[in-house]
Residue, then its C-alpha position, 0 to 999 in steps of 0.5 A: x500500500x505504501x507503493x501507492x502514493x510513491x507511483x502517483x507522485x512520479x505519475x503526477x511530476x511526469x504529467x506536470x512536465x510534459x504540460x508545459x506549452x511548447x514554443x518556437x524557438x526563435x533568436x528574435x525574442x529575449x526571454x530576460x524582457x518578457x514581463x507582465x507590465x501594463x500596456x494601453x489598449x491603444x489598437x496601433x498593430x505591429x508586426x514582431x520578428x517572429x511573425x506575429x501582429x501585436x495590439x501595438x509597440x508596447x504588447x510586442x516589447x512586453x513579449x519580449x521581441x527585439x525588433x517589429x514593423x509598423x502594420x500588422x503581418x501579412x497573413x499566410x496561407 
């Protein structure tokens, strides 16, 4: 009985680190300037490095880009 609690704790730390979301990696953005700061809700759209549109400047800074257009992105298909 004592082996219970021992399988599903490893079960669980198992399944905790294979939830984490997967993202593209990508040399255009700076994990270090991610944060959660507030930004305006101003619609001015950028279009960031990685190939995604941004509400505008200051949602794509927060997101830790390195560099983004005026506009937003050409959709692709």
């Amino acid at each position: 009985m004592r082996k219970l609690p021992v399988i599903f704790f490893f079960g669980s730390l198992f399944m905790l680190s294979h939830c984490e979301e997967e993202r593209p990696m990508t040399n255009c953005i700076d994990p270090e300037r991610i944060t959660s700061g507030p930004c305006t809700m101003d619609y001015n759209p950028v279009c960031g490095c990685d190939g995604n549109t941004y509400g505008n400047a200051c949602a794509a800074d927060r997101s830790g880009l390195k560099s983004w257009t005026s506009g937003a992105c050409s959709k692709k298909d």
